[in-house]
C-alpha positions, 0 to 999 in steps of 0.5 A, a space after each residue: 500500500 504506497 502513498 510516496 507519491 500523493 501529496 500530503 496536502 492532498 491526503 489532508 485535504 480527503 481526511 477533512 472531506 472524510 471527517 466532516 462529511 461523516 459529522 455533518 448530519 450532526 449540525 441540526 442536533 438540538 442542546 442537550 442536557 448539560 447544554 441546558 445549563 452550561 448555555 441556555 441557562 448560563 447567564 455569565 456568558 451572555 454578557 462578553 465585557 461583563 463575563 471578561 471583567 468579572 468571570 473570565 479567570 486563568 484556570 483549568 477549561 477558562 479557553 474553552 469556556 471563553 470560545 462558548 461565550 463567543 459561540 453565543 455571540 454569534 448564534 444565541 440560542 441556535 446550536 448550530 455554531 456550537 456543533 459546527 465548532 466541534 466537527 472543525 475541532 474534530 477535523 483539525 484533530 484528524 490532520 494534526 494526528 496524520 501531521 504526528 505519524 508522519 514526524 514520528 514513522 515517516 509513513 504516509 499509509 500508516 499517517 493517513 490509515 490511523 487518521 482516517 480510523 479516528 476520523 470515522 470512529 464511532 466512541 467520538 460521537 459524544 465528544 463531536 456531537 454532544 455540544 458540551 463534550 467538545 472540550 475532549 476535542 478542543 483540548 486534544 487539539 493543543 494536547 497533539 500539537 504540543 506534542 509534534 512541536 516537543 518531538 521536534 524541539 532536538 535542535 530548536 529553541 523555536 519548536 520547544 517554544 510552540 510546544 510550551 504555548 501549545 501546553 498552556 492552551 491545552 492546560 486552558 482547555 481541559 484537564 487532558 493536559 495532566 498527562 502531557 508532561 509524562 508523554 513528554 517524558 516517556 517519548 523521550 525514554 523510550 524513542 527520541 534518538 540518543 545523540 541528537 541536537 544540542 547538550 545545552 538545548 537538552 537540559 534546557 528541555 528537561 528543566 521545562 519538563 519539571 516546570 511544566 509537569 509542576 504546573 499541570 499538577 497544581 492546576 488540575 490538582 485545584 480544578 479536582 478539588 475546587 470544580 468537581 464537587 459532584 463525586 460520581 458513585 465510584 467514590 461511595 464505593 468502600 475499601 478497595 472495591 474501586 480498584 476492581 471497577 476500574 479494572 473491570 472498567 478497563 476491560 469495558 472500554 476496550 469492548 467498546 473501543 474495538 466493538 462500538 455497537 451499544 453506546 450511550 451516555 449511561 452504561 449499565 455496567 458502571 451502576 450495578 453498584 453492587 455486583 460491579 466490586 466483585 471479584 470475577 474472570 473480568 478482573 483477571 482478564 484486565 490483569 492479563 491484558 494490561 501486562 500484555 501490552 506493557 510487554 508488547 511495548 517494551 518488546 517492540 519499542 525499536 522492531 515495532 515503533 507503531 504498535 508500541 507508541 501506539 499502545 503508550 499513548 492508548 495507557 498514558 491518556 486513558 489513566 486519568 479516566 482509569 479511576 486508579 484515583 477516583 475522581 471522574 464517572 466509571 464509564 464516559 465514552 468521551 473520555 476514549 478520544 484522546 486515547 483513541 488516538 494510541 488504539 488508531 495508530 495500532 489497528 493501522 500498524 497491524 493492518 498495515 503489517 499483514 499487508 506487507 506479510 501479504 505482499 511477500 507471498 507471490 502465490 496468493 498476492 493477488 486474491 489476498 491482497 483483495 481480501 485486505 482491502 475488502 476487509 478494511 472497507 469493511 471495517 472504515 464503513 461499518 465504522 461511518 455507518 455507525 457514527 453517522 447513525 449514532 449522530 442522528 440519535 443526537 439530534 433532540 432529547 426524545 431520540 437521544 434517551 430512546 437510543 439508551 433505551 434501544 442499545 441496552 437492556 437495562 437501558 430505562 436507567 437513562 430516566 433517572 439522567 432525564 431527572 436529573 436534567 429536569 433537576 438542573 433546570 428547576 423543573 422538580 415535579 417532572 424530576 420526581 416523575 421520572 424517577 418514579 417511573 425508574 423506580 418502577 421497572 425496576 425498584 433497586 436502584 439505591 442513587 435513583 432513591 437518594 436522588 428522589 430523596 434529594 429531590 423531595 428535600 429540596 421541596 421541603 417535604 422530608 417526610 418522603 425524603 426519609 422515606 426514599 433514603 431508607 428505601 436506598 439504604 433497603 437496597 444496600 445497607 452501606 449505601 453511604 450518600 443514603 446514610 449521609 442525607 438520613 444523618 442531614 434530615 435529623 431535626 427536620 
């Protein structure tokens, strides 16, 4: 499969017909969800002086959340801007990734086969077509560039510096910055040629590696403490019980990764809150397969430099969602875009290495040849097929539940996620409902009972918020949000 003689310019340019093609029925998608509050009832952004003055700080997501202030001086209310946004982010993601292959393999099949399989990968779907998960997008933007220009920052103070503004944008854009200095860090370990550049430069370089690693943990040290103040469930599970769910985890998110056929916002696999902590072949199976690829990527670090990138990039970007330290949801599937970045490069590589096992085989060359290509086709249009289709689920709130209803058997717990939104947007009546009707179809389910509980307090009816919390503590005695809020009704 050769690619020397296309232009580079020319393989860009198809990857941006590709990758906005692919996401342009996305466009008409209406605000959901967060959107609700984050935008339509955001009041600090409809006021750009005001929001300058007062709001704009210098912290973790402020770039991010300033290109939403002016996306809403530019549209308001209509979300179209909003979405075109994403899919140009998500385009200029895709060419920054074929820019990185080829300065790191100098291949331009592998370059344009790994960025052609971002492109078109469903997980990206709620990064690119929910509204308010394009801040994966739009960090992994500066995340890729700061890490081309630290590649080619051997011999020039120049790059080193793009790579050091590129940081500070990222660090602006989302916590996805926590794990570039250790990129930076491990490329340089493991694969930037030894003896290369100048000695001053070099320990220049490492002197910003210290500073810029000692910046990134403050920042997303104070973003956790001081913005994430909704702990998902894994920090109500006890012991060590977490560290198997994010085992178990791990193993999901691969599933999902290479066989995206069931997605959606709420997997029922992250609140079986119950049977999740239990020790099981799953937990083995990521055991297993996480000491695979360390092994595989120091085996193949200079024989197979593809798969072993490929493999550190997929572990380096995927540990701060891991929840070895708890801190995000269980299972989101935005947070697999930056990581699957690693996962593209290496499906690329091993198709492109059974190519050239095929093309030693005079034989049967041909008639294989054929069914390699037919395979990939294959896999590039199941893949389009699929994104497409889950970018029309994105288009209103009504088609957007009904897919999480339809893609999982357990699906109705997405009610209490539609309560939820109800909640934010002060509708309490239409929140209780919803959780009622979750409650129905299926009544152990301890956080809907809490959040009902929640819910009724607010209304100031405690009665019914005792009730509901006892209700979840039924379910699971060690429940600790429903022993907590008990402890906050006393004398109520």
């Amino acid at each position: 499969m050769k690619f020397k003689n296309i232009s580079n310019y020319i393989l860009i340019i198809i990857l941006c017909a590709v990758s906005f093609a692919i996401y342009i029925n996305s466009l008409n998608g209406d605000f959901l969800i967060d959107d609700q509050t984050t935008i339509l009832n955001n009041g600090q952004i409809k006021d750009l002086k005001i929001y300058l003055v007062k709001y704009f700080k210098i912290r973790v997501g402020a770039f991010y959340e300033l290109i939403r202030v002016l996306n809403w001086h530019i549209s308001g209310d209509n979300p179209f801007s909003y979405h075109l946004f994403n899919v140009l982010a998500h385009s200029g993601c895709v060419i920054l990734i074929f820019i990185l292959c080829n300065v790191l393999f100098n291949n331009k099949a592998l370059s344009f086969l790994s960025s052609l399989i971002f492109a078109v990968h469903p997980i990206h779907t709620e990064a690119v077509s929910w509204i308010s998960g394009g801040n994966y997008v739009f960090s992994s933007l500066f995340f890729i560039t700061a890490f081309i220009f630290y590649i080619k920052s051997d011999r020039s103070l120049f790059n080193l510096t793009l790579s050091i503004i590129a940081f500070s944008l990222c660090l602006l854009s989302g916590n996805t910055v926590a794990t570039l200095p250790i990129m930076f860090i491990l490329y340089d370990i493991f694969f930037r040629q030894k003896n290369i550049g100048n000695a001053g430069l070099t320990g220049f370089r490492i002197l910003v590696l210290c500073l810029v690693m000692a910046i990134a943990v403050i920042f997303v040290g104070i973003f956790f403490v001081t913005k994430n103040n909704f702990m998902h469930i894994i920090f109500y599970f006890r012991g060590f019980g977490y560290l198997i769910v994010a085992a178990k985890a791990f193993v999901y998110y691969l599933k999902i990764l290479y066989l995206p056929l069931h997605l959606g916002l709420y997997h029922p696999f992250a609140f079986d809150v119950v049977n999740i902590q239990s020790i099981s072949p799953t937990l083995f199976l990521s055991i297993a397969i996480l000491i695979t690829a360390v092994v595989l990527f120091l085996k193949y670090r200079r024989t197979f430099k593809p798969l072993s990138f490929g493999i550190m990039w997929f572990l380096v970007t995927y540990a701060p969602y891991s929840n070895i330290i708890p801190i995000c949801n269980i299972i989101s599937e935005r947070y697999l875009y930056l990581p699957s970045v690693g996962s593209s490069v290496v499906i690329a590589a091993l198709f492109l290495k059974v190519w050239e096992i095929i093309n030693r085989n005079v034989q049967y060359r041909t008639s294989l040849r054929f069914l390699c290509i037919a395979v990939i086709t294959l896999f590039l249009g199941s893949y389009s097929t699929l994104t497409m289709k889950r970018n029309y689920e994105y288009n209103n709130i009504i088609s957007y539940w009904q897919s999480n209803i339809n893609n999982f058997k357990d699906g109705y717990i997405v009610y209490n996620n539609l309560a939820g939104t109800y909640y934010q947007m002060g509708n309490l009546h239409n929140a209780i409902a919803y959780c009622w009707i979750n409650l129905m179809i299926n009544p152990n389910q301890p956080y809907v009972w809490c959040n009902l509980g929640k819910v009724y307090t607010d209304l100031g009816d405690y009665n019914a918020a005792q009730f509901c919390y006892k209700e979840a503590l039924k379910v699971d005695k060690n429940y600790f949000p429903a022993i907590k809020a008990l402890e906050g009704l006393k004398g109520k």
